[in-house]
C-alpha positions, -999 to +999 in steps of 0.1 A: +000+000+000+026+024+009+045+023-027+011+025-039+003+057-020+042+072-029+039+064-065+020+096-073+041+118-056+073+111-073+102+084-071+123+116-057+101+126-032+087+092-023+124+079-016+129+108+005+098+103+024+101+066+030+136+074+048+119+101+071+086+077+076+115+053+086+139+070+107+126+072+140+145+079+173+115+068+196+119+033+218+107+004+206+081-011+225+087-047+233+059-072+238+071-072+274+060-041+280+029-041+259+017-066+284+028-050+305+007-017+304-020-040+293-019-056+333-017-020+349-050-010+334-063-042+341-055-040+376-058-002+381-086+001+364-086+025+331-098+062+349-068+057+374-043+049+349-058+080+325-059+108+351-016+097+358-014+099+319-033+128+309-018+146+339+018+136+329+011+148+293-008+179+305+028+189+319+049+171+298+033+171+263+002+196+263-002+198+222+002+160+216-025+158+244-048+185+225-046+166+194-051+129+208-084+147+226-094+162+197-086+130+175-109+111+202-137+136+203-138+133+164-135+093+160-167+093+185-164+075+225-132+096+231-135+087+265-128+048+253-107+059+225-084+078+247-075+047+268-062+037+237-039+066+231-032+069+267-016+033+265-003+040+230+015+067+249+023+051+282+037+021+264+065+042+247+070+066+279+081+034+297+107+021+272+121+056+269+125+062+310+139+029+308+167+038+280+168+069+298+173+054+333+160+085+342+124+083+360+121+117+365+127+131+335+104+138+304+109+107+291+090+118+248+099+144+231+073+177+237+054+181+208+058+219+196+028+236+179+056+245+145+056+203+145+019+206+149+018+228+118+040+205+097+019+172+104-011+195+094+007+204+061+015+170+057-021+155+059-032+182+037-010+182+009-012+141+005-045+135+022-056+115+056-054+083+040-019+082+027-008+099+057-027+074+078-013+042+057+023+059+051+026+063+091+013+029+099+038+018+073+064+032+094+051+022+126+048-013+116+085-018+105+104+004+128+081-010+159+060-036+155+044-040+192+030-010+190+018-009+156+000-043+174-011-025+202-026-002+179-042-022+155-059-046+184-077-019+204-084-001+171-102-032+162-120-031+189-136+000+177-162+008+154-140+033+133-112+011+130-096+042+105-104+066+127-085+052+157-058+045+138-055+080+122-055+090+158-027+064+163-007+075+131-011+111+142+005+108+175+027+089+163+042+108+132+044+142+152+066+125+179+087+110+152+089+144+134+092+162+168+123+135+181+138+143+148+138+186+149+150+174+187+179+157+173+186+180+145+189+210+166+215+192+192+240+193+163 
């Protein structure tokens, strides 16, 4: 699907694009720690879990919060939709406090509004499909757990493209954001 969805925008660009899509300087999830997250809502119960998450990313990462709200308000059932994203989000806060070693830091890069802008320019100049299949793409090869993670609760729901829009979004701005974090250390 993806070389299907690159095809019309150019060998060029579409090579250049598939390296971004694939560069990413997030922590993999493992399927250790997707079980992981999976028992802590189980045993915490869901609302518990979310007011630690949303109240980490209302600190930490207020815009990628904004857009997974709006993202859940949109698909319908946000507040179902955002235990999805909140464990989307938890699962790759733990593997990056654990590469970190760090528990008391930010573990994600913060999500600037100028990244904001650029996944918005993105999704409008190729469209909310191919952004949505180009990102899962990406997700799917450069971590795999959570592209699973995704794709199970977004089954679970009845707009299966909508949640994983919502998925692909979050994802692709921390990507892009990790990237402009990188970038501007050298």
């Amino acid at each position: 699907m993806l070389s299907a969805s690159l095809a019309t925008y150019g060998s060029e660009q579409a090579s250049s694009e598939r390296k971004t899509l694939l560069m990413s300087f997030l922590p993999h999830v493992s399927e250790l720690t997707r079980e992981r997250i999976a028992r802590e809502f189980d045993d915490l119960g869901p609302e518990a879990c979310m007011a630690e998450i949303v109240e980490g990313m209302r600190r930490d990462n207020p815009e990628l919060l904004q857009m997974a709200q709006k993202c859940a308000d949109d698909v319908g059932e946000a507040p179902k939709v955002m235990v999805g994203f909140g464990m989307f989000y938890r699962a790759l806060a733990f593997e990056a406090v654990v590469a970190l070693g760090h528990p008391t830091m930010s573990p994600l890069p913060r999500v600037a509004p100028e990244t904001r802008e650029k996944i918005v320019r993105e999704i409008d100049e190729h469209g909310a499909e191919a952004f949505t299949f180009r990102s899962m793409d990406s997700l799917e090869k450069t971590n795999p757990e959570l592209m699973q993670m995704a794709h199970q609760f977004a089954a679970r729901n009845q707009d299966y493209l909508g949640v994983m829009q919502g998925f692909a979004l979050l994802h692709r701005s921390l990507v892009v954001q990790s990237g402009a974090d990188r970038s501007s250390l050298h």
